[in-house]
N, C-alpha and C positions, 0 to 999 in steps of 0.2 A: 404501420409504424413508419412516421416520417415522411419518405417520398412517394409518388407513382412512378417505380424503378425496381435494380435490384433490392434498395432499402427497406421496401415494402415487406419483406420476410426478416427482414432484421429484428429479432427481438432479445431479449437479455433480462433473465429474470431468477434472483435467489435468497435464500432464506440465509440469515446468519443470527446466531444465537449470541448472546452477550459475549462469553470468551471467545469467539472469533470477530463480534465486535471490537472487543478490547486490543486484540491483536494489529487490526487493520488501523484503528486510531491511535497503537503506538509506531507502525511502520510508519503511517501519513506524516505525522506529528515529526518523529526525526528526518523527514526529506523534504519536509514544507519548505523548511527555510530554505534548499538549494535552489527547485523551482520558481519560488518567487511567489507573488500574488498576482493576480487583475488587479484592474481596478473598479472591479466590483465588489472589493474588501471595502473599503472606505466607507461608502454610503450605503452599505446595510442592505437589509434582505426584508420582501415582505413575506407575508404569511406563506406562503406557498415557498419558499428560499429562494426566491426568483426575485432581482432586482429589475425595477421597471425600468432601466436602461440597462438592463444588462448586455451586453454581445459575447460574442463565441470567446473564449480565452485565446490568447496568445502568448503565455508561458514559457511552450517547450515542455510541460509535463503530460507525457502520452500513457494511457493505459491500453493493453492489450489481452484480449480474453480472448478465449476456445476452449472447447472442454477441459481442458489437462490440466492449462496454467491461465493466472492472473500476475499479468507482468505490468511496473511501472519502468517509464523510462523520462531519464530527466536532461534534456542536454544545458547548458551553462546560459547559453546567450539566449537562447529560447530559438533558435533557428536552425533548419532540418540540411545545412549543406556539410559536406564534409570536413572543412576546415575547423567547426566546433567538435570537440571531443565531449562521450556521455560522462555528465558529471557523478549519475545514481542512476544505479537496475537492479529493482529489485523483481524478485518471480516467487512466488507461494502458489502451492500444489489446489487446484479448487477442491478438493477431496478433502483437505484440511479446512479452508478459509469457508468454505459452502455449508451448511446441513442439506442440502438439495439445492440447485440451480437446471435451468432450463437456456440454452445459447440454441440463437437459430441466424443466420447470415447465407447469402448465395455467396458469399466469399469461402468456400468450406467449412461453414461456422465459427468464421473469426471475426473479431470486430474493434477496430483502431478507434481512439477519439481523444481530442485532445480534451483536458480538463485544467480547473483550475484547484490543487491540492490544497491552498489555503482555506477556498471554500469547503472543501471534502471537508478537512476535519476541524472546520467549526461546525460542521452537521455533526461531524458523530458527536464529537464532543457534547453538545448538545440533547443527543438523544442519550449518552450515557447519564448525564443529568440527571436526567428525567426519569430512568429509571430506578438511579439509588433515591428518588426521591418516592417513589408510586412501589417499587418492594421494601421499602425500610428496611434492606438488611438480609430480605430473604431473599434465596435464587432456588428456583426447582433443578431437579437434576438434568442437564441437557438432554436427556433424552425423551422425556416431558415437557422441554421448554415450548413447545410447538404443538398450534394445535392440528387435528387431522385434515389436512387441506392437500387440495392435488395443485396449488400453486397459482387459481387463475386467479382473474383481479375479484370477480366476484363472489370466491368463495372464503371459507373461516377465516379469520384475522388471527395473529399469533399475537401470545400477550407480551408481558413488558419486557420479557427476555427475550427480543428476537425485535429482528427488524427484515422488512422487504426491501431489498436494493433491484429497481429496473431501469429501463430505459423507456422512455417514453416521451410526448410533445408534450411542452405548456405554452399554450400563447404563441403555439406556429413553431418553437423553436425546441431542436430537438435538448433532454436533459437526461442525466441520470437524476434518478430520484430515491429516496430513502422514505421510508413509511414504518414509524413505529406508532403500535397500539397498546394499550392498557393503563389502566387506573383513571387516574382523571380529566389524562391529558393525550392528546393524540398530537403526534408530529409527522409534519410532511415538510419534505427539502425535495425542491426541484431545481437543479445546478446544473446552469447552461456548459454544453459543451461540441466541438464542433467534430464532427462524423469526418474520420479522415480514410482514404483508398489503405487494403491491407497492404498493399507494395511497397507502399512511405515506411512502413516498420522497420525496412532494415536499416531508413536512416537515426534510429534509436536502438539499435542492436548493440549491448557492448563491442568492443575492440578482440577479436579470436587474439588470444594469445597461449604463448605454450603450456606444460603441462607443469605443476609448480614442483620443486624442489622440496618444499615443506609443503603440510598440511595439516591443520590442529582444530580438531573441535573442541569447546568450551562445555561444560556443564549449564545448564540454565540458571545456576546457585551463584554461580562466579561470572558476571558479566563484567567488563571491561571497562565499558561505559564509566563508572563511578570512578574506577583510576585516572582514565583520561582525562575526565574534568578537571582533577585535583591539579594532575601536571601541566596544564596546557596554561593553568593560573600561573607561574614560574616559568617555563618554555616552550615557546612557541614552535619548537620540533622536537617530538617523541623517535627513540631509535629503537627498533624494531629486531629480536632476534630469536627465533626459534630451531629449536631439532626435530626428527622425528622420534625421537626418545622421549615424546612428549612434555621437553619444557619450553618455556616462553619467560622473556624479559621485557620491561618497559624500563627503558633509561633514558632522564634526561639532564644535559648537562649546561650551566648556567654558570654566570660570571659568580656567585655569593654559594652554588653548593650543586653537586653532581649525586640524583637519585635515579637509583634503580629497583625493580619491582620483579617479582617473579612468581610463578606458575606453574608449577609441575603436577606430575599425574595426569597431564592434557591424554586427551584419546587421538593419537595418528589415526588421518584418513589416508590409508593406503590407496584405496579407489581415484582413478583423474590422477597420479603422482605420479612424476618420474620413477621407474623401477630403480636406478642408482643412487634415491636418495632412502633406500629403506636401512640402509645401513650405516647413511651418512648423517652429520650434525647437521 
């Protein structure tokens, strides 16, 4: 894979089944826009999602993989010196976002590379397509979604709920690639991206900061999302207030009318939280 070097053992290869497809192309999808595109948006992709001009991205959007986790990191101006602050880091558990994967690196199996997130999720998006179009409606239980494969390139192909994410060369140049199989239509994306030293990650490590005063988790029923939109149409600053008695506020205040929104029954997370804030507002 790739070079005659350490790269040569680099390999990166896993199964994701539609709800963790779904997953990863609603993460992509809300941070595209921070990262930005290429300009390998514009003129289109050939068969293979390789544009024949394509080159390495330079966005500023890094992904970073080893066993444990799958972190994006997005800094603002697309440039790795300290003076830009991370705009977006996100981290998902591979044990969740995986049904199986396989990482191999002489870096202790990690592996940095910058990408371009606009082309990411016009691939998934694409392969999600495809498949509500080839199951009309039906999904097997993920635990069938997949067929019995030890993973390598030449054995079973999983059907249309499940897609292979690996790394690999097209055309000399290294890509991640996506490969979904079944029904009528097979898809393959090969999305150029450039193989960066693992040492560069701490320049996309969020900022350490202290331990928070509050801390509230959300039920998956009540996302936030849908409030924020409404208000942000009215004011352009939302104020933010929570207890650990689990309530939360969304107010904002405008020259024609002052709204405020509220949440309660939230779940404190005591875990990471100052101990002086378990009694305070």
């Amino acid at each position: 894979h790739f070079s005659k070097s350490s790269a040569d053992i680099m390999r990166f290869k896993a199964k994701l089944a539609s709800d963790q497809i779904n997953v990863l192309s609603s993460l992509i999808g809300s941070i595209a826009r921070i990262g930005g595109s290429s300009q390998n948006m514009d003129s289109g992709l050939n068969s293979s999602g390789l544009n024949s001009s394509a080159i390495a991205p330079s966005g500023g959007s890094v992904m970073y993989l080893d066993q444990t986790y799958f972190r994006i990191s997005i800094r603002g101006s697309g440039q790795s010196d300290d003076s830009n602050g991370i705009s977006c880091f996100a981290e998902l558990d591979t044990s969740i976002l995986f049904l199986d994967h396989r990482i191999e690196s002489a870096a202790n199996n990690e592996i940095v590379f910058e990408i371009d997130l606009v082309l990411l999720r016009m691939a998934l998006q694409s392969i999600l397509s495809s498949q509500k179009e080839n199951i009309s409606g039906y999904k097997r239980p993920l635990q069938n979604s997949l067929t019995e494969n030890n993973g390598d390139d030449d054995g079973g192909r999983p059907n249309a709920t499940a897609i292979i994410m690996k790394l690999a060369k097209r055309s000399g140049m290294p890509c991640l690639c996506l490969d979904s199989y079944g029904g009528s239509v097979e898809i393959h994306h090969a999305l150029p991206i450039r193989i960066m030293r693992t040492n560069e990650m701490h320049h996309y490590l969020p900022p350490k900061t202290e331990l928070p005063d509050v801390q509230l988790e959300l039920p998956s029923q009540r996302p936030l999302r849908a409030v924020v939109e409404r208000m942000r149409h009215i004011s352009p600053y939302i104020y933010i207030d929570g207890s650990m008695k689990g309530e939360l506020s969304l107010r904002i205040d405008s020259d024609g009318a002052s709204i405020r929104t509220f949440f309660s029954k939230l779940i404190p997370r005591f875990e990471e939280c100052k101990e002086s804030s378990t009694n305070d507002d």
